[in-house]
Residue, then its C-alpha position, 0 to 999 in steps of 0.5 A: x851071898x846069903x851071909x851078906x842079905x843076913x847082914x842088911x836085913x831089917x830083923x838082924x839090924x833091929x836084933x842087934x841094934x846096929x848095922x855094923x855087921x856089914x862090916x864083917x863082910x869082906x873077912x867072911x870073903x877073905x875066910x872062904x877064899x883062903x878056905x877054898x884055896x887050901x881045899x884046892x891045894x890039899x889032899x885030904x880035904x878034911x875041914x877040922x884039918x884044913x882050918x887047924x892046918x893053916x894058922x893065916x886061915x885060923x887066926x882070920x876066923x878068931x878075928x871074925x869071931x872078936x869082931x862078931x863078939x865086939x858089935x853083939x856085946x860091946x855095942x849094947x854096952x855103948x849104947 
């Protein structure tokens, strides 16, 4: 919830200069439910190794981190 406010508050959209960070809000869904399904499935809940464990969970965060890079870099470049 707290990541969803960040995304459509007036100060993270004037920093960046757009609002597509909203987008990103249905694959931090999709990361902490695989995340907390794996936590529930696992025995040692250790986080480094739940996330380096399961590649589905590390190749959503590496998608994360791309788009995240796209809408902060590339869209000054746009621009």
């Amino acid at each position: 919830m707290l990541y969803m406010l960040l995304n459509i508050a007036s100060a993270t959209i004037e920093r960046f200069h757009t609002s597509a960070f909203v987008y990103t809000i249905p694959l931090i869904f999709i990361i902490f439910l695989k995340y907390s399904l794996n936590i529930e499935t696992a025995n040692d809940g250790d986080p480094t190794s739940v996330l380096l464990g399961d590649k589905i969970l590390l190749s959503l965060c590496a998608l994360y981190i791309i788009c995240a890079f796209c809408i902060i870099y590339l869209n000054k470049a746009v621009a």
